[in-house]
DOSE-53185 format. One record per residue (C-alpha): residue in one letter; z negated, y, x negated. Coordinates in steps of 0.1 Angstrom, whole numbers, padded with zeros to 4 digits, always signed. Each point is the difference from the previous one (the first is absolute). Layout:
N
AZYX
...
! end
This chain:
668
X-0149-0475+0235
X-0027+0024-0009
X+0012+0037-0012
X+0019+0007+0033
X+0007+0039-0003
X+0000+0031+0022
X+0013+0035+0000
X-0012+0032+0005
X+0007+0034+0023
X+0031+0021-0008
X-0006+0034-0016
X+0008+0030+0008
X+0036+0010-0016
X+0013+0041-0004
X+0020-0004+0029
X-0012-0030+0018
X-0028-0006+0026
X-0021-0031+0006
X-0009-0022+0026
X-0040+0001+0008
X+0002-0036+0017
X+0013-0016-0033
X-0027-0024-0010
X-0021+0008-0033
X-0001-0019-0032
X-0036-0019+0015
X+0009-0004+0033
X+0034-0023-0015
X-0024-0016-0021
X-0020-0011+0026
X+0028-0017+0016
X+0013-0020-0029
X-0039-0013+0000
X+0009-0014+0030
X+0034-0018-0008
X-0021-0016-0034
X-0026-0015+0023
X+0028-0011+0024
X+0018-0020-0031
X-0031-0015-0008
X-0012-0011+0032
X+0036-0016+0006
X-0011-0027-0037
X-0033+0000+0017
X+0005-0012+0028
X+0030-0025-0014
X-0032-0015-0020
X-0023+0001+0031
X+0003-0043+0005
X-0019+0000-0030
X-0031+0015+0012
X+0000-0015+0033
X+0005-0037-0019
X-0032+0010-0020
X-0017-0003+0035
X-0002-0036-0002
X-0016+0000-0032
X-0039-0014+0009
X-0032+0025-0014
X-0001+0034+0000
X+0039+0005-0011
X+0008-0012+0030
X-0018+0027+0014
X+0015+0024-0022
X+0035-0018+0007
X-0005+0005+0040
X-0012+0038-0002
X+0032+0008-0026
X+0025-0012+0025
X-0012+0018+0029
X-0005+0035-0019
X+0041-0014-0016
X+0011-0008+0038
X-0017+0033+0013
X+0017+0023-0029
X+0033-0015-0001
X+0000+0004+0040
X-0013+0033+0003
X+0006+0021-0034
X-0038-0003-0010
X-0023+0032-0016
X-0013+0008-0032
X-0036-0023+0013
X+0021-0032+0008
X+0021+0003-0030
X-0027+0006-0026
X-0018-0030+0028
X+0032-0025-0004
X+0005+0012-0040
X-0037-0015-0005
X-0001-0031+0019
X+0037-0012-0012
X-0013+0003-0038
X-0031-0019+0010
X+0014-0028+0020
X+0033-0002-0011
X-0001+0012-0038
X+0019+0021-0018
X+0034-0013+0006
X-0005-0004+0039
X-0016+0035+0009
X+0025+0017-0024
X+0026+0013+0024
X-0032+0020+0024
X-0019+0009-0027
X+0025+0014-0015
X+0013+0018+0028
X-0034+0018+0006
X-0004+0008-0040
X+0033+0016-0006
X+0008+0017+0030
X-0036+0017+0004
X-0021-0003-0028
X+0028+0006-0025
X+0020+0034-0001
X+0036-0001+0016
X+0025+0008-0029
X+0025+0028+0017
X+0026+0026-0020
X-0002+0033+0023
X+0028+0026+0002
X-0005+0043+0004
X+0038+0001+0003
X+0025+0030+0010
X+0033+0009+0000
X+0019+0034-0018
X+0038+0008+0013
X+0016+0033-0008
X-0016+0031-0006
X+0025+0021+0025
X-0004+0038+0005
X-0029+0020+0008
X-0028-0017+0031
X+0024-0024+0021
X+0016-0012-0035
X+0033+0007+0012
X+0029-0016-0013
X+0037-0003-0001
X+0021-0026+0016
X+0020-0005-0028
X-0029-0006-0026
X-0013-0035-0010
X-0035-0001+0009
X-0022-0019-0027
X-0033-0019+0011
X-0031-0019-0019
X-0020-0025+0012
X-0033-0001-0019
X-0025-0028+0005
X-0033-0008-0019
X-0024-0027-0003
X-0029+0022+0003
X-0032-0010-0020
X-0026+0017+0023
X+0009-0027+0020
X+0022-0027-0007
X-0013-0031-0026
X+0029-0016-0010
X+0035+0001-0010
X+0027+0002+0030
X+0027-0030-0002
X+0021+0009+0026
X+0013+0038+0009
X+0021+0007+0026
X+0014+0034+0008
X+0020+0009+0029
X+0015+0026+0019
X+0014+0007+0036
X+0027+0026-0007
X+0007+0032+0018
X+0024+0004+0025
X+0017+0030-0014
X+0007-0017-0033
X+0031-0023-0010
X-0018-0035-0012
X+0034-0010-0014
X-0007+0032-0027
X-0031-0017-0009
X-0002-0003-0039
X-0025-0015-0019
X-0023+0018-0026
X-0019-0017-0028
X-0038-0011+0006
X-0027-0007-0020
X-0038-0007-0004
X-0024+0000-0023
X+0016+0007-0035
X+0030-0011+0014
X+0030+0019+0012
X+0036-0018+0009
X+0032+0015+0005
X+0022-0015+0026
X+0040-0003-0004
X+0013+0031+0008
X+0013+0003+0038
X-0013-0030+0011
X-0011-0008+0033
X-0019-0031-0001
X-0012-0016-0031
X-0022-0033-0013
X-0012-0012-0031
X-0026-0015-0017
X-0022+0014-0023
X-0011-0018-0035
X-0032+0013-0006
X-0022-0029-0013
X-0010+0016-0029
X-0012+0025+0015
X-0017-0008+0032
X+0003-0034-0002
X+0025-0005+0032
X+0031+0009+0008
X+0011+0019+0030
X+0032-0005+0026
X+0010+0034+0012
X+0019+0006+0032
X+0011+0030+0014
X+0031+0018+0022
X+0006+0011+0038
X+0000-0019+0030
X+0031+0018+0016
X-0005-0024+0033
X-0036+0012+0005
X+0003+0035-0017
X-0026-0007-0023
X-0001-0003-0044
X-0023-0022-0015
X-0021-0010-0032
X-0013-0031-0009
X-0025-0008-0030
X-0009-0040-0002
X-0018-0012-0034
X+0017-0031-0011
X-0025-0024-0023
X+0026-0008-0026
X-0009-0031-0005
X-0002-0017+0039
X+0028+0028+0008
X-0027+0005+0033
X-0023+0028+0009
X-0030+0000-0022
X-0031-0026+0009
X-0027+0025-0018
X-0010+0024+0022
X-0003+0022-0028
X+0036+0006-0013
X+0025+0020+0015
X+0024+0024-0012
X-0020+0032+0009
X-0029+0003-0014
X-0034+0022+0016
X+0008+0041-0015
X-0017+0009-0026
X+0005+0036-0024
X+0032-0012-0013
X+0012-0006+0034
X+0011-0038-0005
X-0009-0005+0041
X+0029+0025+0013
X+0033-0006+0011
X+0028+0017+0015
X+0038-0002+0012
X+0022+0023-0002
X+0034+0006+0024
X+0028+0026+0015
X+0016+0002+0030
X+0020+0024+0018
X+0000+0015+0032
X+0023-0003+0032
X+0028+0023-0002
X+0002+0006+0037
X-0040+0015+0001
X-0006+0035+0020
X-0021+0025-0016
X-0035-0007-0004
X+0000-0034+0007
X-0028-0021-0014
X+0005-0029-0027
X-0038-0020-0004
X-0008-0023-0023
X-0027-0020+0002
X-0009-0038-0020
X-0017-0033+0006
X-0016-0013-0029
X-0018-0037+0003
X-0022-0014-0029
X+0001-0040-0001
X-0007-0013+0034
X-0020+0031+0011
X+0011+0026+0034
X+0028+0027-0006
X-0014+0032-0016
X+0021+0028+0012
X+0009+0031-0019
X-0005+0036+0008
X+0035+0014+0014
X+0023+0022-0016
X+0018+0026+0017
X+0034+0019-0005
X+0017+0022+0021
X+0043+0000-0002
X+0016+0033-0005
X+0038-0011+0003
X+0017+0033+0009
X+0012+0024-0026
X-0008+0033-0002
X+0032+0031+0004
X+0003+0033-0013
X+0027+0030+0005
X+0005+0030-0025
X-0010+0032+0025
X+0012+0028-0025
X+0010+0007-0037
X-0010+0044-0015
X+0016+0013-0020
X-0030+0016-0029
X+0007+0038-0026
X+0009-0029-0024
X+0038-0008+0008
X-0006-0036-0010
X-0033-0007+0013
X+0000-0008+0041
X-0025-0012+0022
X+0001-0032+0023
X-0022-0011+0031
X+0005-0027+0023
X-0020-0018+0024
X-0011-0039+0005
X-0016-0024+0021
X-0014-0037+0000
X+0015-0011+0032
X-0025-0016+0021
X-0042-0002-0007
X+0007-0016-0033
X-0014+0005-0034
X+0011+0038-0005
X+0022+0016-0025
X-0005-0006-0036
X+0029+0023-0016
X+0030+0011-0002
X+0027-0002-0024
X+0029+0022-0007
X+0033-0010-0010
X+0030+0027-0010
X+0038-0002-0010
X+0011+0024-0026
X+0040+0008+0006
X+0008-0024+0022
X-0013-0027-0025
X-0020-0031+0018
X-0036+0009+0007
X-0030-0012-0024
X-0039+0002+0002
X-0008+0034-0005
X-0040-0002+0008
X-0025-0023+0016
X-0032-0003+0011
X+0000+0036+0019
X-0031+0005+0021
X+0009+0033+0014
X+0031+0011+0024
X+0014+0022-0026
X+0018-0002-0032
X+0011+0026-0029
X+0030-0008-0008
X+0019+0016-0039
X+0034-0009+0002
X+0033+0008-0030
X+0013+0035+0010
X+0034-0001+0014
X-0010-0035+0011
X+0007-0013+0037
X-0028-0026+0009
X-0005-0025+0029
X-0035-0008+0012
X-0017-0027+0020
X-0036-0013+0004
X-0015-0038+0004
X-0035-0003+0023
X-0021-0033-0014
X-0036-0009+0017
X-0031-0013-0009
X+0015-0035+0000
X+0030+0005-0017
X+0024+0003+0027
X+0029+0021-0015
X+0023+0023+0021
X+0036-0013-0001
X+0019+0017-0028
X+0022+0027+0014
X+0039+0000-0006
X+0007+0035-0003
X-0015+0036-0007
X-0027+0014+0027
X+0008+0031-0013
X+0024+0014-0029
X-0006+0031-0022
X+0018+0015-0028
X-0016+0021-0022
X+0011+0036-0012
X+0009+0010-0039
X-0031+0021-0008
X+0000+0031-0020
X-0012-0007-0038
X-0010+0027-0023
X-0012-0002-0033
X-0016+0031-0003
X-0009+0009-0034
X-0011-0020-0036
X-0037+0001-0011
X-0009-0003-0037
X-0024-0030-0005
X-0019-0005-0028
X+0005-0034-0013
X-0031-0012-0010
X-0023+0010+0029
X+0024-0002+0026
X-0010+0035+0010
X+0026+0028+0010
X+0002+0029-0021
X-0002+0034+0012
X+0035+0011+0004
X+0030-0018+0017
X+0032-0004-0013
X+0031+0023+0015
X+0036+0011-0016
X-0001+0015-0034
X-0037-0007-0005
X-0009+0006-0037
X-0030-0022-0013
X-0022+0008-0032
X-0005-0028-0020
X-0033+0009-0009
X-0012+0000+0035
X+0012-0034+0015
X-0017-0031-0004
X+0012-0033-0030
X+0010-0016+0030
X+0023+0017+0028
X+0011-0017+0037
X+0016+0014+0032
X-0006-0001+0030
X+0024+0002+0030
X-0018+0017+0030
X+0016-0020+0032
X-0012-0013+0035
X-0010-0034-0009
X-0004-0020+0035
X+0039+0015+0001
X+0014-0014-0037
X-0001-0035-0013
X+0009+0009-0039
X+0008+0027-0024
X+0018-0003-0029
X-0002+0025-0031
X+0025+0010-0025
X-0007+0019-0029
X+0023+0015-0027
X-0014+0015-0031
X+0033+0025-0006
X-0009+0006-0034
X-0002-0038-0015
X+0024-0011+0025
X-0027-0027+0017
X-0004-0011+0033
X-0032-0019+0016
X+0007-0016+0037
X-0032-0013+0022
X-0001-0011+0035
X-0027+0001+0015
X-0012-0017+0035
X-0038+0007+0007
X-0015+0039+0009
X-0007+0023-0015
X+0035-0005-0017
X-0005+0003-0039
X+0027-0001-0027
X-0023-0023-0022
X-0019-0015+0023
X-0037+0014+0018
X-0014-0005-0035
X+0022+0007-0032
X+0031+0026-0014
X+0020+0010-0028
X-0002+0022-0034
X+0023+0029+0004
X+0014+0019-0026
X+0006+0032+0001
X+0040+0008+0015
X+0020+0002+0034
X-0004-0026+0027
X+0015-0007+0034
X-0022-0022+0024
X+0019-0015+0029
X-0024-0018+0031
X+0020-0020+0028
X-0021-0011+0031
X+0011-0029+0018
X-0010-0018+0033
X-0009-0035-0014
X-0021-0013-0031
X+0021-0006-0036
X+0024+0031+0006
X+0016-0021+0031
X+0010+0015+0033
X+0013+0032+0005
X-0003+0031-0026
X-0017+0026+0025
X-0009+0027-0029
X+0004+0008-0029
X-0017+0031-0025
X+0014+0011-0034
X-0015+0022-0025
X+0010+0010-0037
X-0030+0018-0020
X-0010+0003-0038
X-0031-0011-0019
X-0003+0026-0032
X-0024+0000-0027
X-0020+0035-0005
X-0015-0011-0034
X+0022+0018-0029
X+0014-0029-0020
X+0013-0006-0036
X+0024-0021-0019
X-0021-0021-0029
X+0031-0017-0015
X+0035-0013+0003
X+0012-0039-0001
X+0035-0014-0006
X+0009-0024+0020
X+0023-0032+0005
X+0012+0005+0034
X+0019-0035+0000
X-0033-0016-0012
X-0026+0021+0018
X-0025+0008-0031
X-0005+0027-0023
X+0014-0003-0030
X-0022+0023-0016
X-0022+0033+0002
X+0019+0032-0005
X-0012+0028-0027
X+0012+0033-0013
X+0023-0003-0028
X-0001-0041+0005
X+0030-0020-0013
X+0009-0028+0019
X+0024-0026-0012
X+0011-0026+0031
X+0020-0032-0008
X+0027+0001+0022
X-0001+0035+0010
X+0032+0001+0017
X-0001-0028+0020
X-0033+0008+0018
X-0011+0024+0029
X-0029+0019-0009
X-0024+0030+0013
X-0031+0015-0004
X-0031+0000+0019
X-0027+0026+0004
X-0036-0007+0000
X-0020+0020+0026
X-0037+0016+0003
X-0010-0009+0026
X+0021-0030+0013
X+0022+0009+0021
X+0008+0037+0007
X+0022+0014+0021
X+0031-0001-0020
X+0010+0002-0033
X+0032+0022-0015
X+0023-0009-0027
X+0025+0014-0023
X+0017-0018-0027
X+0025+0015-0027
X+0013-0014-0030
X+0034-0027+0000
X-0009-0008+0037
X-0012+0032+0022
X-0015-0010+0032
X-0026+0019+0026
X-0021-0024+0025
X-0028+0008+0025
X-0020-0032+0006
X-0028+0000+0032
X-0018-0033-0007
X-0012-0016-0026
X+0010-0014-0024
X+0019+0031-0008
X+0029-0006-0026
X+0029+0020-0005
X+0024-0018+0017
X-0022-0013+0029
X-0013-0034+0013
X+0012-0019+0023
X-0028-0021+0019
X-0023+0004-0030
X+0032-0008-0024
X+0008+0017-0027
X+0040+0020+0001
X+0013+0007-0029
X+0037+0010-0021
X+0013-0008-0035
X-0014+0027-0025
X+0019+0001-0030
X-0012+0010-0034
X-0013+0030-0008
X-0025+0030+0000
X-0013+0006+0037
X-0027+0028+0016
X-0018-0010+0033
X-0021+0025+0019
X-0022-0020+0033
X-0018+0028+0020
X-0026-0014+0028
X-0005+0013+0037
X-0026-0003+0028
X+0022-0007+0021
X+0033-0017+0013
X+0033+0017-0015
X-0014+0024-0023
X-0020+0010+0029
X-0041+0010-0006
X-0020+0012-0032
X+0022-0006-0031
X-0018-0018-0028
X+0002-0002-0038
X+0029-0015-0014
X+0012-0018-0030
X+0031+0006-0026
X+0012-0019-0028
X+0025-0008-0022
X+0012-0032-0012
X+0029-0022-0018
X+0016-0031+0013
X+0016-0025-0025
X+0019-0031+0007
X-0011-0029-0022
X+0011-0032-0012
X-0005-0029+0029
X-0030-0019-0018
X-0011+0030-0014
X-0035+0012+0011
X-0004+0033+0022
X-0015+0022-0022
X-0013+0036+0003
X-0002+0028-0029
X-0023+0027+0011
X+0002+0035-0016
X-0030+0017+0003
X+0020+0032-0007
X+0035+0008+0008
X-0001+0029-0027
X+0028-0004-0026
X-0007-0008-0032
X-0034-0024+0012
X-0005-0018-0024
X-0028-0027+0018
X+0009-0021+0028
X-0019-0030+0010
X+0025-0032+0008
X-0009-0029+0027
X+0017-0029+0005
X-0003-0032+0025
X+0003-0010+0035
X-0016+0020+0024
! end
């Protein structure tokens, strides 16, 4: 049939090389010219009676009969040329007519008048991309390989019906770990059952190229060699195509619908030296048309794995800080180290993954103080061939308890973050006026030697406590960013350094300090409150000469609460006299006369009667510092009925005789 096809030269792969005798996409071409012109000079010459037998015809196509036979008898003996073709194409339509001369003639037309139709193939094959020039790679890795072939349209002109794709396989890889891939052309791509070895099918594909296509493929284990087979299947006769035209791949064009490719793994011998060679290298044939071999691919085997031996572990000035060096090899001319890795055991427990990918022969090691650690490296090379894991320690250290001190506290202000002038030591007194709204601490410690500090801090005057642990330098009560509004009164801060994060590990230090904030600023008392202790609220505001008439008096625990200027002072004094005498120093606010408890109110059952309290402010804690202005009055409790309003009488003037006074009544 006409539309014979040919291939083309193998290109030029990353790896491969190419064989300069390989015969070009033309020079193939010209050889399936000859096999059309020896198909039709085969129904020629089965046709050549004819023309003789027009011999005996009497006139001139007789003449024509007798000179069509001898240029038949000569062609069909000797092969002919291009003149006694065109000669016997002539004389055959002349004397014998169409149907007679149709077998030459055609022969002449088609095969050299009329272009040969041929697919042609730039093909190559890709295997692994191993290490560095000689692609090295390891004995134990599955090496991965692509076959590409393509019907290339600076030279092919038509479609290829039959592909076939095979390989001779190495002699340093096991064909029985031969796995198929998937494989593809055109727009096409098919995935292949996983592990499979061999595989057929056919493909439906009517719709879209108007065939279908029987796909074979596997490994021939008796002749060491794997195979692909691509055979377009007219649906309808269930034969190879009859139009020339049609095949399964198609000539390229920018969308690529003339490429193909298969894809497989396969492993290499396990008994290979070191740097022995695994080649691959593929036939690929188009229709009827001569092999086209691929470029070769090249890998060399590194099979060996690398060692490595710990030489010495120094101690650093950091009691839990040591140094460790060692020494490795890739044993043989392989690939070279890659890296090492370092694994330890931590008292006696089993070993882990400490660090990998280490370039250099040393390593830095920060251990637990007081800890006793094991240690032993892994060499891996360029391939991936990995050391054996070791069994025990190379080398055992146990690291000493360092010495921890905190040294002194620094006064930060909280919303800068910056530290304040002075530190803070035993018995430090603070002004007030001088320290920042927000105030944190700062413990001054070694931080490559502690983990965590945690804070502790009382307020001894309102009975509070704040507790912080902090795990990230420079070690802050509140944090690098933030603090804490302190009254003025007596504190104790308390800072324990430990060895891990979270206050966990051992307690290596710890730094205790008790100072005072005061206030400088001369204060006053602006009025008095009574107040339901039990309830937590003021009853009422306190005035000179006020009467004051409680329901249920008896049964309630009252006190009374003095309003500062500024807010807070220092401390405030008190002194009570009437039915209930009582004297109270209170050092945080809010100051009552018989003190708070956590910001709650203590108070006592006051019964009835005429009472005096005097409340006399102070700078600082305990009736320490500048003493302020302070406030007396007298006043008169009454017990009232239990629904009966509290109500207040309040006597401008306690001068007997008054005779105006100004009465209120309500809830206040």
């Amino acid at each position: 049939p006409a539309g014979l096809n040919g291939g083309s030269q193998g290109s030029t792969g990353n790896n491969g090389v190419n064989d300069p005798n390989l015969p070009a996409c033309s020079d193939v071409i010209g050889l399936t010219k000859v096999a059309c012109e020896t198909y039709f000079r085969a129904a020629g010459c089965a046709l050549l009676p004819l023309t003789c037998a027009s011999a005996f015809i009497p006139g001139p196509l007789g003449i024509l009969g007798l000179v069509g036979c001898g240029l038949g008898v000569y062609n069909c003996a000797t092969g002919g040329d291009a003149f006694t073709g065109a000669a016997e194409c002539g004389v055959g339509l002349v004397a014998e007519g169409p149907i007679g001369g149709a077998a030459g003639c055609a022969g002449f037309v088609v095969c050299n008048l009329i272009p040969i139709l041929s697919p042609c193939d730039p093909n190559e094959i890709e295997g692994p991309l191993g290490y560095a020039e000689m692609q090295w790679v390891s004995n134990e890795e599955t090496l991965d390989y692509t076959i590409y072939f393509e019907n290339d349209p600076k030279l092919a002109t038509t479609s290829a019906q039959n592909v076939r794709v095979t390989q001779k396989l190495s002699d340093k890889v096991n064909p029985s770990s031969f796995r198929l891939g998937k494989f593809g052309f055109g727009p096409f791509v098919f995935e292949v059952p996983e592990n499979r070895a061999t595989y057929t099918t056919r493909l439906d594909l009517p719709d879209s190229l108007g065939i279908d296509l029987q796909v074979s493929a596997g490994v021939d284990i008796i002749n060491n060699e794997i195979f692909w087979n691509f055979q377009s299947i007219d649906p309808v006769t269930g034969l190879a195509p009859y139009d020339p035209l049609v095949g399964f791949l198609p000539i390229n064009d920018s969308l690529g619908s003339g490429e193909g490719f298969v894809n497989y793994t396969i492993r290499p011998k396990e008994a290979l030296s070191n740097g022995d060679t695994v080649t691959a290298q593929a036939d690929i044939i188009f229709d009827i048309n001569e092999p086209i071999i691929t470029n070769t691919w090249m890998n060399l085997v590194d099979p060996i794995a690398p060692s490595s031996a710990i030489e010495a572990v120094r101690r650093t000035a950091q009691a839990h800080v040591v140094e460790i060096s060692w020494q490795g090899q890739d044993n043989g001319l392989g690939s070279g180290l890659a890296f090492y890795e370092l694994y330890v055991s931590e008292n006696g427990k089993p070993f882990f993954l400490y660090a990998s990918n280490i370039e250099s022969n040393a390593f830095t090691f920060t251990g637990r103080t007081g800890g006793n650690y094991g240690f032993f490296v892994r060499a891996v090379d360029y391939v991936g061939n990995q050391e054996a894991l070791k069994t025990e320690a190379e080398v055992s250290v146990e690291l000493d308890q360092p010495e921890v001190e905190i040294e002194h506290f620094v006064l930060i202000d909280g919303s800068t973050g910056q530290p304040l002038a002075s530190e803070l030591n035993e018995g430090s007194v603070l002004e007030l006026q001088q320290l920042p709204s927000l105030v944190n601490f700062e413990a001054k410690v070694p931080a490559e030697l502690v983990g965590s500090v945690r804070f502790i801090l009382w307020g001894l005057g309102a009975n509070t406590q704040a507790v912080s642990t902090q795990s990230k330098a420079p070690f802050r009560m509140f944090g690098l960013n933030g603090g804490d509004i302190l009254s003025p009164q007596l504190y104790r801060l308390l800072a324990i350094a430990y060895t891990e994060p979270g206050g966990e590990g051992l307690a290596v230090d710890t730094l205790e300090v008790n100072f005072e904030i005061r206030n400088r600023t001369p204060g006053n008392i602006s009025r008095f409150l009574l107040v339901d202790a039990d309830q937590d609220s003021v009853i009422t505001a306190l005035t000179d000469g006020a009467v004051v008439v409680v329901p249920q008096l008896s049964q309630r625990r009252l006190s009374i609460e003095a309003v500062t200027v500024p807010n807070p002072v220092g401390s405030v004094a008190f002194r009570m006299s009437g039915p209930v005498n009582h004297q109270h120093v209170e050092n945080s606010s809010p100051y009552v006369l018989h003190g708070n408890r956590d910001l709650n109110y203590v108070g006592v059952i006051l019964p009835s009667g005429l009472y005096q309290v005097q409340a006399t402010p102070y700078s600082g804690v305990r009736t320490q510092g500048v003493v302020g202005t302070s406030l007396s009055i007298q006043f008169e409790l009454l017990e009232g009925a239990e629904t009966e309003e509290t109500s207040m009488t309040v006597f401008p003037q306690r001068i007997p005789g008054a005779c105006q006074s100004a009465n209120y009544r309500g809830r206040f």
